[in-house]
PQR file of N, CA, C, O and H, with PARSE charges and radii, in Angstrom:
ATOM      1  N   UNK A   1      99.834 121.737 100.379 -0.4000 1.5000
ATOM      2  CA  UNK A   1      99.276 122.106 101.657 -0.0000 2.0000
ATOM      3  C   UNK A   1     100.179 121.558 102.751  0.5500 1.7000
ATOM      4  O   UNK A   1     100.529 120.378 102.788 -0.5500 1.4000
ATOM      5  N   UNK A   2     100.583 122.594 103.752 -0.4000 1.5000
ATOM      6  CA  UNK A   2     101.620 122.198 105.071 -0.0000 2.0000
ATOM      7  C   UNK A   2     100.575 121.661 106.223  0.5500 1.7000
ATOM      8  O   UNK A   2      99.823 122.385 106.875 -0.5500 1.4000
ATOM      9  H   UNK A   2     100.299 123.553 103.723  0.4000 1.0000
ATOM     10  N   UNK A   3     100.712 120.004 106.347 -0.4000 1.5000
ATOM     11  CA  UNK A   3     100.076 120.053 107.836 -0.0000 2.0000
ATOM     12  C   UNK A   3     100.627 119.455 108.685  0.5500 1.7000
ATOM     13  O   UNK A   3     101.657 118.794 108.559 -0.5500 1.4000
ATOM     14  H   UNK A   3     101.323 119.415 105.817  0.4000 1.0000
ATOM     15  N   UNK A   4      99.903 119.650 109.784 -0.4000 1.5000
ATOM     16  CA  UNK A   4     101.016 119.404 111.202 -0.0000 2.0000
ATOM     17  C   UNK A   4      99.770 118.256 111.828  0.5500 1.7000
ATOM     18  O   UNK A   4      98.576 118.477 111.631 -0.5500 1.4000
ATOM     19  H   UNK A   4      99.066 120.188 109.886  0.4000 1.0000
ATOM     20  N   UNK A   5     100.269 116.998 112.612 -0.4000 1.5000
ATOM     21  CA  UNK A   5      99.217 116.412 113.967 -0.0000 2.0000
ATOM     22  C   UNK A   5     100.038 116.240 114.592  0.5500 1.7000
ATOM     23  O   UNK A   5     101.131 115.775 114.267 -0.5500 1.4000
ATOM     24  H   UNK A   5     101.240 116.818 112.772  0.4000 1.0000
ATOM     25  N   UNK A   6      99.515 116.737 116.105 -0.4000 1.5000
ATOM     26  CA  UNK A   6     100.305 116.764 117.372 -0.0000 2.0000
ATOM     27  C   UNK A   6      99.376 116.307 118.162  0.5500 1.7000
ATOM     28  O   UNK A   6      98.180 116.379 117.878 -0.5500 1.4000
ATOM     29  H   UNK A   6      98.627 117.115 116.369  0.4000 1.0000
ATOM     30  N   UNK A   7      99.838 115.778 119.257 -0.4000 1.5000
ATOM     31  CA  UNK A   7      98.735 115.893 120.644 -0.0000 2.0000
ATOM     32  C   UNK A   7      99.864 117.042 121.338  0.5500 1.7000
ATOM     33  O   UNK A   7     101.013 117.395 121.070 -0.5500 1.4000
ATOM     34  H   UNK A   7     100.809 115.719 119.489  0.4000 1.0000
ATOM     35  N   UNK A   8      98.729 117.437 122.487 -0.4000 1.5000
ATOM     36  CA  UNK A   8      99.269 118.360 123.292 -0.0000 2.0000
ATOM     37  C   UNK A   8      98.240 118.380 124.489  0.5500 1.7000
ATOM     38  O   UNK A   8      97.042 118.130 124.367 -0.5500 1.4000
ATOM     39  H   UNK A   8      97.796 117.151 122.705  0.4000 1.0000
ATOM     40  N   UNK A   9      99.069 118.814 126.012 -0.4000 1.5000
ATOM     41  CA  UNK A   9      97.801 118.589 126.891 -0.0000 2.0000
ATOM     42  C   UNK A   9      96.829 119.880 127.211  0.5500 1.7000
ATOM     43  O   UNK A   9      97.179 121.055 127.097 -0.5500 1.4000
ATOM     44  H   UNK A   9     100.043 119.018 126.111  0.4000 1.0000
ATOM     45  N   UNK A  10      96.287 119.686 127.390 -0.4000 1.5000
ATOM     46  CA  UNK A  10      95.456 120.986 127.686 -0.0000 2.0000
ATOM     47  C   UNK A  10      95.318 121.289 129.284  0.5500 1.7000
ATOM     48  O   UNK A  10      94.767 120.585 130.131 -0.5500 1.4000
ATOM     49  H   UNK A  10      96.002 118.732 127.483  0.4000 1.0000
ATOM     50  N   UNK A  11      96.223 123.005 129.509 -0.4000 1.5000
ATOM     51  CA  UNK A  11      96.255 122.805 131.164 -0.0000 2.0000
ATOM     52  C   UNK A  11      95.891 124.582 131.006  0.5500 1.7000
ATOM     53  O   UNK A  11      96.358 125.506 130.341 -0.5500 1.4000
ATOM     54  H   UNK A  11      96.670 123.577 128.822  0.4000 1.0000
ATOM     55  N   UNK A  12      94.757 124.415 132.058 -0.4000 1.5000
ATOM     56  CA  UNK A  12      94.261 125.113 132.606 -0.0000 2.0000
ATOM     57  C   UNK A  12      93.102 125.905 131.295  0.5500 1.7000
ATOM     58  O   UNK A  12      92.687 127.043 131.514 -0.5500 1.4000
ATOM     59  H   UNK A  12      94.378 123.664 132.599  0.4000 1.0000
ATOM     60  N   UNK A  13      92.827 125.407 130.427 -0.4000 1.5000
ATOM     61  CA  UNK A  13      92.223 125.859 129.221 -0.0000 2.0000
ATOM     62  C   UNK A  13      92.680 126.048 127.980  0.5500 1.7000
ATOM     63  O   UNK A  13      92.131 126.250 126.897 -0.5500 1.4000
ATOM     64  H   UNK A  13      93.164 124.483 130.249  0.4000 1.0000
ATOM     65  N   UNK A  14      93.767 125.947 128.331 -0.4000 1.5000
ATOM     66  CA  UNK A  14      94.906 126.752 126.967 -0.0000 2.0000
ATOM     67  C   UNK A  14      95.269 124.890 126.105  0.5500 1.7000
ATOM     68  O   UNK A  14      94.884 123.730 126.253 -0.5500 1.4000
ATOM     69  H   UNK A  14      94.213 125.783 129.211  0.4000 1.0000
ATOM     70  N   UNK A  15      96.276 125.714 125.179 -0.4000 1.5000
ATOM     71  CA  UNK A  15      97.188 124.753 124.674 -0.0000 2.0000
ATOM     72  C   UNK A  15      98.054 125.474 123.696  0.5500 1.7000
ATOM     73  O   UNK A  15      97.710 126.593 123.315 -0.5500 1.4000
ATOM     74  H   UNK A  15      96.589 126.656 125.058  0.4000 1.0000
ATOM     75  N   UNK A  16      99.038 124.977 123.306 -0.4000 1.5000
ATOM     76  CA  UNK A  16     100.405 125.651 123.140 -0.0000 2.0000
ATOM     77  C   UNK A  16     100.898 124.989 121.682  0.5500 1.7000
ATOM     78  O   UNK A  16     101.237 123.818 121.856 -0.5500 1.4000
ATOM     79  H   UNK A  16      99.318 124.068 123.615  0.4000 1.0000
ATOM     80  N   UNK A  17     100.995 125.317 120.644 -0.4000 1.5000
ATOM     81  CA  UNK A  17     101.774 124.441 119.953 -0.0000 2.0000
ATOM     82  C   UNK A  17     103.206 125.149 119.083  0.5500 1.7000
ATOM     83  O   UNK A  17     103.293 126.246 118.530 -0.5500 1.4000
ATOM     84  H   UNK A  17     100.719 126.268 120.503  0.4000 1.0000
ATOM     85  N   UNK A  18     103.802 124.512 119.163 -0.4000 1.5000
ATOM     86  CA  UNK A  18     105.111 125.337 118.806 -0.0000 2.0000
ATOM     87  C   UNK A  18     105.124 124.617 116.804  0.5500 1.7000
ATOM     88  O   UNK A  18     105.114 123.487 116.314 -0.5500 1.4000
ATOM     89  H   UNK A  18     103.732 123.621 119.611  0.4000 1.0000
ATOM     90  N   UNK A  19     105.151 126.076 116.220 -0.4000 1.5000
ATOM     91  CA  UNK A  19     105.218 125.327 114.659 -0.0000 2.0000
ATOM     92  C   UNK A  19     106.664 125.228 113.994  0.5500 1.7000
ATOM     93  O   UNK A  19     107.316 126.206 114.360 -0.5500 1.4000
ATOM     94  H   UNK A  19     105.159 126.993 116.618  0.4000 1.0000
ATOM     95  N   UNK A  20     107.250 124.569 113.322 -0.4000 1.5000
ATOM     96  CA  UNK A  20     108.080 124.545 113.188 -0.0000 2.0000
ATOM     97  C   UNK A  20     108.679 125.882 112.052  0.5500 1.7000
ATOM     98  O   UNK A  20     107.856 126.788 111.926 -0.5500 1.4000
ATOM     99  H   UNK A  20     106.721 123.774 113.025  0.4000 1.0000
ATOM    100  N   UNK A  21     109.664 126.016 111.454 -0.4000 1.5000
ATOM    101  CA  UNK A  21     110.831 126.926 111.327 -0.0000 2.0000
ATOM    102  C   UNK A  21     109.942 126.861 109.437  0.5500 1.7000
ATOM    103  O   UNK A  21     109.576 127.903 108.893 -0.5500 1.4000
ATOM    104  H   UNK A  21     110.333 125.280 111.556  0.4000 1.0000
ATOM    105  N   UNK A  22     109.833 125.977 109.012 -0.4000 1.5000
ATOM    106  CA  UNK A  22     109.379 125.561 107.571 -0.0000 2.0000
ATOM    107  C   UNK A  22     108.173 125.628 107.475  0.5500 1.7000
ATOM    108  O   UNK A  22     107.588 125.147 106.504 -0.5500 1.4000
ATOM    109  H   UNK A  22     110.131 125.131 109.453  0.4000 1.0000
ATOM    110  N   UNK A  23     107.422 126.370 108.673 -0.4000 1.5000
ATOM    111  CA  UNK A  23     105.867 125.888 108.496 -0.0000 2.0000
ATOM    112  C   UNK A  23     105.771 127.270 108.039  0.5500 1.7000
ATOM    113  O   UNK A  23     106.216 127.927 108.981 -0.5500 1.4000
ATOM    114  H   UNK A  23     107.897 126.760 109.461  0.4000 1.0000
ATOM    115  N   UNK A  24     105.451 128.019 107.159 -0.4000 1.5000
ATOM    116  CA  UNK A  24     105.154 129.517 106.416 -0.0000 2.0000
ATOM    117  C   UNK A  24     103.915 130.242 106.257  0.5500 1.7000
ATOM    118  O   UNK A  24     103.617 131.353 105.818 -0.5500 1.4000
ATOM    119  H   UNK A  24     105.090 127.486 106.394  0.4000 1.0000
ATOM    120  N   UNK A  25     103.277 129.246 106.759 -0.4000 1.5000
ATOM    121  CA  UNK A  25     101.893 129.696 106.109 -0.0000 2.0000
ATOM    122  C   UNK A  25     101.472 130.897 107.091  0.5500 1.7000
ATOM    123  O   UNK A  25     102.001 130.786 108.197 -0.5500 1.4000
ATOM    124  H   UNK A  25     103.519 128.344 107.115  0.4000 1.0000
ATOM    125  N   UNK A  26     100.723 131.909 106.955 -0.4000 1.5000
ATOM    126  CA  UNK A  26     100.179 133.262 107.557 -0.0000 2.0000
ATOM    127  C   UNK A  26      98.830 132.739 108.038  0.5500 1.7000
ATOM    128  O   UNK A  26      98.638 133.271 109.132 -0.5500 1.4000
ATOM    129  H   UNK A  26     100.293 132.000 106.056  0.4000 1.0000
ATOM    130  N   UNK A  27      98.268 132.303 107.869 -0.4000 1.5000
ATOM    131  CA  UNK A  27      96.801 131.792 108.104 -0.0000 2.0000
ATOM    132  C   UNK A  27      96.316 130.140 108.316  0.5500 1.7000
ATOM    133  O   UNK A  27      96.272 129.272 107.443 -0.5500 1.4000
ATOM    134  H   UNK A  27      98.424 131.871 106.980  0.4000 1.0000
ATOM    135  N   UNK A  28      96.098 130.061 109.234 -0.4000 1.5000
ATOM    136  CA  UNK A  28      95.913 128.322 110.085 -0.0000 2.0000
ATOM    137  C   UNK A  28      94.340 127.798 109.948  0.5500 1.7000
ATOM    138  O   UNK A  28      93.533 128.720 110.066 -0.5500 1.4000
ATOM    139  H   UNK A  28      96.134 130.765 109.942  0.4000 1.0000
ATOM    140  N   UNK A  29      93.852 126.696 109.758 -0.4000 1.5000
ATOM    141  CA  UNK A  29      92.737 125.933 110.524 -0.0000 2.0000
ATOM    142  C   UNK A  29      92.763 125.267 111.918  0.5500 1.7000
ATOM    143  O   UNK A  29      93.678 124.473 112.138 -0.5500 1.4000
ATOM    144  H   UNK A  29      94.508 125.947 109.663  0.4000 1.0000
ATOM    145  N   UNK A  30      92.467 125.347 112.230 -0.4000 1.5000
ATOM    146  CA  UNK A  30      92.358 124.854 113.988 -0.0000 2.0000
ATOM    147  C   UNK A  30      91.099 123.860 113.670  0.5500 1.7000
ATOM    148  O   UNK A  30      89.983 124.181 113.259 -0.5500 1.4000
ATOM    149  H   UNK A  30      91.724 125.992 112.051  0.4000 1.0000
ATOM    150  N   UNK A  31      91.537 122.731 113.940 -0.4000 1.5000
ATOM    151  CA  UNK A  31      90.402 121.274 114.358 -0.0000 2.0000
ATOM    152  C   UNK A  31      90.807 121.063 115.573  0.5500 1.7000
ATOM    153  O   UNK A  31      92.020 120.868 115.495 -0.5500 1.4000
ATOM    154  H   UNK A  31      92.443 122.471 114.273  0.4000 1.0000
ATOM    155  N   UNK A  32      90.361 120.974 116.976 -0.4000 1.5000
ATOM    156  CA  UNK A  32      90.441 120.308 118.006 -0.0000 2.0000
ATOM    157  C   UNK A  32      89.815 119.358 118.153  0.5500 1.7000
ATOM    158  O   UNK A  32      88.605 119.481 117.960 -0.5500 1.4000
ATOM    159  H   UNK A  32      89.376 121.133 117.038  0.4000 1.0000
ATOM    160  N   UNK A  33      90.294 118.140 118.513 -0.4000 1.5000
ATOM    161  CA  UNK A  33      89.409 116.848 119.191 -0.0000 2.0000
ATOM    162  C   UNK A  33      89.911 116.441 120.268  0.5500 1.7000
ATOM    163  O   UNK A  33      91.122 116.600 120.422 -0.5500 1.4000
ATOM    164  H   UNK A  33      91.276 118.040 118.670  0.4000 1.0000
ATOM    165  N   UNK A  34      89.287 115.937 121.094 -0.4000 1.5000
ATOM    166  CA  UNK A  34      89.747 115.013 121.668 -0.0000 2.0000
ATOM    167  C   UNK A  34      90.548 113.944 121.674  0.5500 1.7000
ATOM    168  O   UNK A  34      90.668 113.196 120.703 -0.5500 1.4000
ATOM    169  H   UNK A  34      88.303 115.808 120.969  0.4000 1.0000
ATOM    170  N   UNK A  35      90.973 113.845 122.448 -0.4000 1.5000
ATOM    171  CA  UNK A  35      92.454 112.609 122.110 -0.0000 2.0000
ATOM    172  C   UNK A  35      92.853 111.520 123.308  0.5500 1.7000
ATOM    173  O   UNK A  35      93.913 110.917 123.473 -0.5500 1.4000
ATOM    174  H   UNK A  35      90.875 114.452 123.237  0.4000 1.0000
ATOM    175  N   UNK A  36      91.397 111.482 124.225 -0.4000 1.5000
ATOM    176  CA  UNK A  36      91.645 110.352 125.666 -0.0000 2.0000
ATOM    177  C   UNK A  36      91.936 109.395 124.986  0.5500 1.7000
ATOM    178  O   UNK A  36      91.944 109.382 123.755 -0.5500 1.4000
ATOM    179  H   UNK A  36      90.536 111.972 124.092  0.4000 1.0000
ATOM    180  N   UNK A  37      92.299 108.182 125.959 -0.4000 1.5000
ATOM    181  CA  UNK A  37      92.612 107.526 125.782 -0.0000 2.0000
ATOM    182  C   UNK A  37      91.722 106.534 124.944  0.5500 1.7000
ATOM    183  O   UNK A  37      92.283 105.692 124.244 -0.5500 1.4000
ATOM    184  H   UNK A  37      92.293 108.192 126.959  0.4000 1.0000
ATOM    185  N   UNK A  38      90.198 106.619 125.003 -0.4000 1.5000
ATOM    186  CA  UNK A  38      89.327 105.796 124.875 -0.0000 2.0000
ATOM    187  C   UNK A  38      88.641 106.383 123.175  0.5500 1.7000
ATOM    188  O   UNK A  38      87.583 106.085 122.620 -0.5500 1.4000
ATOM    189  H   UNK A  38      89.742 107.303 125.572  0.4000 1.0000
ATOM    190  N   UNK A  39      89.521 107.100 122.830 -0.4000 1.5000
ATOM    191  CA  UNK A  39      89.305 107.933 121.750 -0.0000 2.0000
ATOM    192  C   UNK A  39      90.001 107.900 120.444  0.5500 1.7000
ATOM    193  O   UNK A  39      90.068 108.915 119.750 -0.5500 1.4000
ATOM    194  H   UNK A  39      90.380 107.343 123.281  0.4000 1.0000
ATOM    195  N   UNK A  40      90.712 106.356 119.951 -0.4000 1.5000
ATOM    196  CA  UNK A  40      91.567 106.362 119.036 -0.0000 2.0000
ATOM    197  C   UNK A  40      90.679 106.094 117.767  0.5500 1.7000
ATOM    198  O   UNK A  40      89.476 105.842 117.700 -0.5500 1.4000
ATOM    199  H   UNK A  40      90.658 105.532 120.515  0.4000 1.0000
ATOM    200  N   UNK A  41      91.726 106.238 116.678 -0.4000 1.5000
ATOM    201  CA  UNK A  41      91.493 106.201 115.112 -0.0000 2.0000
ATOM    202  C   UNK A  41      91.196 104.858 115.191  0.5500 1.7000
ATOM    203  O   UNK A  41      89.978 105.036 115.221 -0.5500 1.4000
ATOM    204  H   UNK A  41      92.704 106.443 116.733  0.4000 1.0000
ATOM    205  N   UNK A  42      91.295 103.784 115.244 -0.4000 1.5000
ATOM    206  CA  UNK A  42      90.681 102.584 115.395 -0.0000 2.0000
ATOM    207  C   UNK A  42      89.325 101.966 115.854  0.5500 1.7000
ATOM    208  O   UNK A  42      88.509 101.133 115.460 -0.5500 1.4000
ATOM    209  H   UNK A  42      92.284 103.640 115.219  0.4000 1.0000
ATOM    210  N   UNK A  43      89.546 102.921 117.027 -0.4000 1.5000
ATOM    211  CA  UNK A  43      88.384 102.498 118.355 -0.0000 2.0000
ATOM    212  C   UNK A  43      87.074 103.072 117.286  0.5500 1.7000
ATOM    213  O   UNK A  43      86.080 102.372 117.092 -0.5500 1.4000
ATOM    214  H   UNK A  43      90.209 103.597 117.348  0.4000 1.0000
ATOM    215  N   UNK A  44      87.297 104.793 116.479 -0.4000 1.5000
ATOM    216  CA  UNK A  44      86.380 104.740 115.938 -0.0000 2.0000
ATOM    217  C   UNK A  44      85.691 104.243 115.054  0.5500 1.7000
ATOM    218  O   UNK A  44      84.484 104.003 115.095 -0.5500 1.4000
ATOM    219  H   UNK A  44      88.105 105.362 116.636  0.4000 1.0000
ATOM    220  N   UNK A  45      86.789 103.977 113.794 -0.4000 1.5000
ATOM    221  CA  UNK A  45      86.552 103.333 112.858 -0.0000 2.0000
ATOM    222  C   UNK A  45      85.631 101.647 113.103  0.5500 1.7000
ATOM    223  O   UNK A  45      84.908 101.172 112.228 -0.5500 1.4000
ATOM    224  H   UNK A  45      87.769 104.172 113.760  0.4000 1.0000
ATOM    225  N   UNK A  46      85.864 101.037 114.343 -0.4000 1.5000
ATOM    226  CA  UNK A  46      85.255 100.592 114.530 -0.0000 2.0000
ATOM    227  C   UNK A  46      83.704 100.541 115.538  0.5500 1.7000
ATOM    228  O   UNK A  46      82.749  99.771 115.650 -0.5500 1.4000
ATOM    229  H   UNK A  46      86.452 101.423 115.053  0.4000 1.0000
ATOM    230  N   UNK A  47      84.036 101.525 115.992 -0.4000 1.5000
ATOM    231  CA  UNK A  47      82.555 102.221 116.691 -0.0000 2.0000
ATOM    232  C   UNK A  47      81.866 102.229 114.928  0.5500 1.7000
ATOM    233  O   UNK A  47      81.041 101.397 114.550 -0.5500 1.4000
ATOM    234  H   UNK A  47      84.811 102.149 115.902  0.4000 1.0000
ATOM    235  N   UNK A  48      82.221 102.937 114.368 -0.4000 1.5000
ATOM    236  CA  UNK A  48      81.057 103.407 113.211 -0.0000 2.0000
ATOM    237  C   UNK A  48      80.745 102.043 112.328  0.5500 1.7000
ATOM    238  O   UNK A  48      79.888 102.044 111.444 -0.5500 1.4000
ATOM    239  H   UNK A  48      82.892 103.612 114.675  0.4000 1.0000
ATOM    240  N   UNK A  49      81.619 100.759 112.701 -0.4000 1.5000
ATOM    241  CA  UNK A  49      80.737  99.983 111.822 -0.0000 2.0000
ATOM    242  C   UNK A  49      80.163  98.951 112.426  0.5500 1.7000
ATOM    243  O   UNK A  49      79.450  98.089 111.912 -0.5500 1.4000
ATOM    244  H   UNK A  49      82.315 100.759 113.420  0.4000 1.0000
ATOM    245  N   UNK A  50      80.595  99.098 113.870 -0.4000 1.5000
ATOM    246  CA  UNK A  50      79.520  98.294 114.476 -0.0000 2.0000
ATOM    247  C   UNK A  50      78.117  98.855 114.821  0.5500 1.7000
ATOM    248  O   UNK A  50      77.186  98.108 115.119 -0.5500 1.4000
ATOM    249  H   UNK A  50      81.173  99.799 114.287  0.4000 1.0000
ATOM    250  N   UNK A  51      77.972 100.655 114.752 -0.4000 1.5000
ATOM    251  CA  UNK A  51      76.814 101.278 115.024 -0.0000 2.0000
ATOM    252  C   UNK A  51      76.213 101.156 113.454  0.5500 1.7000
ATOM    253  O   UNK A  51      75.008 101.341 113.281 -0.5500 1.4000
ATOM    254  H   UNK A  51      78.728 101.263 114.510  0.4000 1.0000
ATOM    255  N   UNK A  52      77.123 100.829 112.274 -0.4000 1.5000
ATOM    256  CA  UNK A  52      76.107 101.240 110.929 -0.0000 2.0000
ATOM    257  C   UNK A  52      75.210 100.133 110.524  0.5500 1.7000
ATOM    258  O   UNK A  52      75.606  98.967 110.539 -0.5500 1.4000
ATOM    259  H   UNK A  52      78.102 100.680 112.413  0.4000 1.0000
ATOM    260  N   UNK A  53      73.817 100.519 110.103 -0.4000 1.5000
ATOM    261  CA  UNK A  53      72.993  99.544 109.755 -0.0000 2.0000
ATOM    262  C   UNK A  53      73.667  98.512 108.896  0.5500 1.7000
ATOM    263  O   UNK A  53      74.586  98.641 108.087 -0.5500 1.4000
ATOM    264  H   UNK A  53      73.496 101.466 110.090  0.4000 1.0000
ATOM    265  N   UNK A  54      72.915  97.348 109.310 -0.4000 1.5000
ATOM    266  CA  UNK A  54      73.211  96.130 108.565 -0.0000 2.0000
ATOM    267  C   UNK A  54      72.622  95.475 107.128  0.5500 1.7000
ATOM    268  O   UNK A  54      71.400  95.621 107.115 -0.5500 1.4000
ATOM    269  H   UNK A  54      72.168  97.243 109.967  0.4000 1.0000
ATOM    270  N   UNK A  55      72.960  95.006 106.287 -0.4000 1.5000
ATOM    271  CA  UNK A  55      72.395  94.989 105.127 -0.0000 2.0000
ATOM    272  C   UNK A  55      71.616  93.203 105.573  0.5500 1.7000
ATOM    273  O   UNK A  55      72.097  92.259 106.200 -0.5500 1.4000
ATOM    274  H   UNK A  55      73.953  94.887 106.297  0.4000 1.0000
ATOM    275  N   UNK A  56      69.967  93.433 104.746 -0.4000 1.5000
ATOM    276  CA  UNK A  56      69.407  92.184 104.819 -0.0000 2.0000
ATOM    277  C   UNK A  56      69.814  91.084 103.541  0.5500 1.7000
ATOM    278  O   UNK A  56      70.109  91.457 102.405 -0.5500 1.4000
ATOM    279  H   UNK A  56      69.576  94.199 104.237  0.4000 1.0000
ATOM    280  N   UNK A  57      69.758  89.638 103.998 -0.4000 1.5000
ATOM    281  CA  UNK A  57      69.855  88.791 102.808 -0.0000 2.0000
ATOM    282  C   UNK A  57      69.418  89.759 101.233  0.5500 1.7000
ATOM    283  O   UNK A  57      70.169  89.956 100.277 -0.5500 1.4000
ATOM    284  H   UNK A  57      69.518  89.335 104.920  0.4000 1.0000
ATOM    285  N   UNK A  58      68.198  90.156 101.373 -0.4000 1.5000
ATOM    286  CA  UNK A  58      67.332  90.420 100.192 -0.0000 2.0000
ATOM    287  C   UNK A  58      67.945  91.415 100.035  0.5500 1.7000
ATOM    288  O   UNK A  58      68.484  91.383  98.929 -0.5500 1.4000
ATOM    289  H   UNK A  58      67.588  89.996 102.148  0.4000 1.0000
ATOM    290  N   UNK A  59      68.254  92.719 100.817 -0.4000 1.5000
ATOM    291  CA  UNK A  59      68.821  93.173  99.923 -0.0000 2.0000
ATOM    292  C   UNK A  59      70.142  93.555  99.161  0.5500 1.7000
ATOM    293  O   UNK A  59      70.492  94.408  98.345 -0.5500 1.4000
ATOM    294  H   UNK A  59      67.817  92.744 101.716  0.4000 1.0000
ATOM    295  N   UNK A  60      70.746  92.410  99.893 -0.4000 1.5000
ATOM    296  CA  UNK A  60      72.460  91.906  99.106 -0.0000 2.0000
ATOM    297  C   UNK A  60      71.899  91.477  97.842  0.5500 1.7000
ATOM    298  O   UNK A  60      72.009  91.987  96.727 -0.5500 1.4000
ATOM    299  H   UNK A  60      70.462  91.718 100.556  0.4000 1.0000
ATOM    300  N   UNK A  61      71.150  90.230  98.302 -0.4000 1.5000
ATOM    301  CA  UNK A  61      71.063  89.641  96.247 -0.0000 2.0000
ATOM    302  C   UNK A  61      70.105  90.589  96.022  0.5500 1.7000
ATOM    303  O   UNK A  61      69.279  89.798  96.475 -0.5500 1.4000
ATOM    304  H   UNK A  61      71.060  89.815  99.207  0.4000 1.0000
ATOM    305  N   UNK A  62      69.390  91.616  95.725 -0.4000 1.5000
ATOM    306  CA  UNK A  62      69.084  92.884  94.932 -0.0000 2.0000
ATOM    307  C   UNK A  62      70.361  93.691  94.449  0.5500 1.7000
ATOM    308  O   UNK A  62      70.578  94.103  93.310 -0.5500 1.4000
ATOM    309  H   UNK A  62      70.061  92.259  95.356  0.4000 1.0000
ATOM    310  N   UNK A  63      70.728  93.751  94.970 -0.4000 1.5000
ATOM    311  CA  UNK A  63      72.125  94.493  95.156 -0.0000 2.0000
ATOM    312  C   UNK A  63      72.977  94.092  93.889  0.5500 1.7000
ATOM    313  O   UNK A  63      73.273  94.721  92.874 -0.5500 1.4000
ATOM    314  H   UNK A  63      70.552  93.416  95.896  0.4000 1.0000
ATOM    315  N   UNK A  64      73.297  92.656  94.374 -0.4000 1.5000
ATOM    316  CA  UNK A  64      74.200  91.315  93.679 -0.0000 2.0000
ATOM    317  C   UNK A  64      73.373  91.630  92.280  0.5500 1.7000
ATOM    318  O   UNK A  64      74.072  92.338  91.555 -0.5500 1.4000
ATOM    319  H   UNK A  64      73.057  92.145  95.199  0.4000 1.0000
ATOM    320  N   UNK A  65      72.035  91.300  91.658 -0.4000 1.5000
ATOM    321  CA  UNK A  65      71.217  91.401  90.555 -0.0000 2.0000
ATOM    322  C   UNK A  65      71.444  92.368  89.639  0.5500 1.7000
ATOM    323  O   UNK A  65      71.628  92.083  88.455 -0.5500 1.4000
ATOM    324  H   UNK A  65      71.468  90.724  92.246  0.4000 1.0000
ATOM    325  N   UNK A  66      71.453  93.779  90.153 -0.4000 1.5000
ATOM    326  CA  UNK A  66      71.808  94.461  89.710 -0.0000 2.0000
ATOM    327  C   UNK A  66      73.244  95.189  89.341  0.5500 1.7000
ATOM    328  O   UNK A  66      73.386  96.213  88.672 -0.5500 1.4000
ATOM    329  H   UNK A  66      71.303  94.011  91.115  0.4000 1.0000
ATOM    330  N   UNK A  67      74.261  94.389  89.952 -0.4000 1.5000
ATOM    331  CA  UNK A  67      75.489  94.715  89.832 -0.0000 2.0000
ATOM    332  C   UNK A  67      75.737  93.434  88.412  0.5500 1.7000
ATOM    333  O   UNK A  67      76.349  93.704  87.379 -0.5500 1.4000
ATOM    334  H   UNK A  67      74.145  93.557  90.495  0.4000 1.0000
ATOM    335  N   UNK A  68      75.098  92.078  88.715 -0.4000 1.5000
ATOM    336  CA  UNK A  68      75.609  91.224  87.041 -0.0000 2.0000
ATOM    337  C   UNK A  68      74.713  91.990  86.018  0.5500 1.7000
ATOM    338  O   UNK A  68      75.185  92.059  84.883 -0.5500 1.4000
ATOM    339  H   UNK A  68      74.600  91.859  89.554  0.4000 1.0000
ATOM    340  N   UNK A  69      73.569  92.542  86.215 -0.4000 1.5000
ATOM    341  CA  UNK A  69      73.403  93.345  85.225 -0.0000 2.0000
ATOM    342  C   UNK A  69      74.388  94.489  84.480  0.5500 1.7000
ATOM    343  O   UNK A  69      74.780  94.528  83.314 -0.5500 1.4000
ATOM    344  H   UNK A  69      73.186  92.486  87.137  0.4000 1.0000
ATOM    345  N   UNK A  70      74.632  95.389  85.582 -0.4000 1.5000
ATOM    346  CA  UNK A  70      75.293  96.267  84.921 -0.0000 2.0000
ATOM    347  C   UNK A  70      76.631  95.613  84.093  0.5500 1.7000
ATOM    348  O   UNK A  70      76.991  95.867  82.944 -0.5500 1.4000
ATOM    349  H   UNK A  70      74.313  95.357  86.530  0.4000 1.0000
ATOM    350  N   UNK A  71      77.348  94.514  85.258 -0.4000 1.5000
ATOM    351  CA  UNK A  71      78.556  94.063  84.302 -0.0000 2.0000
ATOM    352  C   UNK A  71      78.371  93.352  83.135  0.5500 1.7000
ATOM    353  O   UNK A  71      79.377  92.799  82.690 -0.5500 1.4000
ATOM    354  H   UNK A  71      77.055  94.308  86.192  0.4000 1.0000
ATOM    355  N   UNK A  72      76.757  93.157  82.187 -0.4000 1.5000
ATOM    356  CA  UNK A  72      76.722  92.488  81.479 -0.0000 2.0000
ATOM    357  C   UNK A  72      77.012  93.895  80.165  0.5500 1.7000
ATOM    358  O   UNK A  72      77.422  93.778  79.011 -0.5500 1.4000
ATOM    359  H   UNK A  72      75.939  93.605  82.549  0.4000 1.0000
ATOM    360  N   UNK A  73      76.763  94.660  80.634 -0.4000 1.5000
ATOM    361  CA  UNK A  73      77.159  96.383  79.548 -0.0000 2.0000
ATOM    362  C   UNK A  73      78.386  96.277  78.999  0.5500 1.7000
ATOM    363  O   UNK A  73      79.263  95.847  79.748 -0.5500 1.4000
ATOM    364  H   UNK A  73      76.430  94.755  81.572  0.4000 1.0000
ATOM    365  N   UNK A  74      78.779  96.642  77.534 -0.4000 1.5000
ATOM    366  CA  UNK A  74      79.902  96.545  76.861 -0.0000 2.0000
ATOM    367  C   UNK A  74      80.192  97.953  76.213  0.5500 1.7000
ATOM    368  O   UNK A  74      81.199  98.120  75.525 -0.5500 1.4000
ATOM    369  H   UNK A  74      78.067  96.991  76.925  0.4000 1.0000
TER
END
């Protein structure tokens, strides 16, 4: 599979991307996102684990209990 990530600005509605000479393919996916500044691969990755629920004491060692169980299987 050929893929391309670019930013590019968006003026007046449009956007433009020039593909290169090796890119062959007849048929494209288009994902647009956003790309401000306040919008990076980081920033989210950590947005989503400071928004994801938190695990309680109890149910880590439930968790923990059942994981030395299973590793007790041969």
């Amino acid at each position: 599979m050929q893929a391309i990530k670019q930013y590019t600005e968006v003026i007046n509605g449009s956007i433009h991307v020039n593909l290169p000479e090796s890119f062959t393919a007849k048929r494209v996916e288009l994902i647009i996102l956003a790309a401000d500044d306040n919008n990076t691969d980081a920033g989210n990755f950590q947005r989503f684990l400071l928004d994801s629920p938190e695990m309680t004491d109890e149910e880590y060692q439930a968790i923990a209990e059942k994981r030395e169980h299973l590793n007790q299987w041969k």
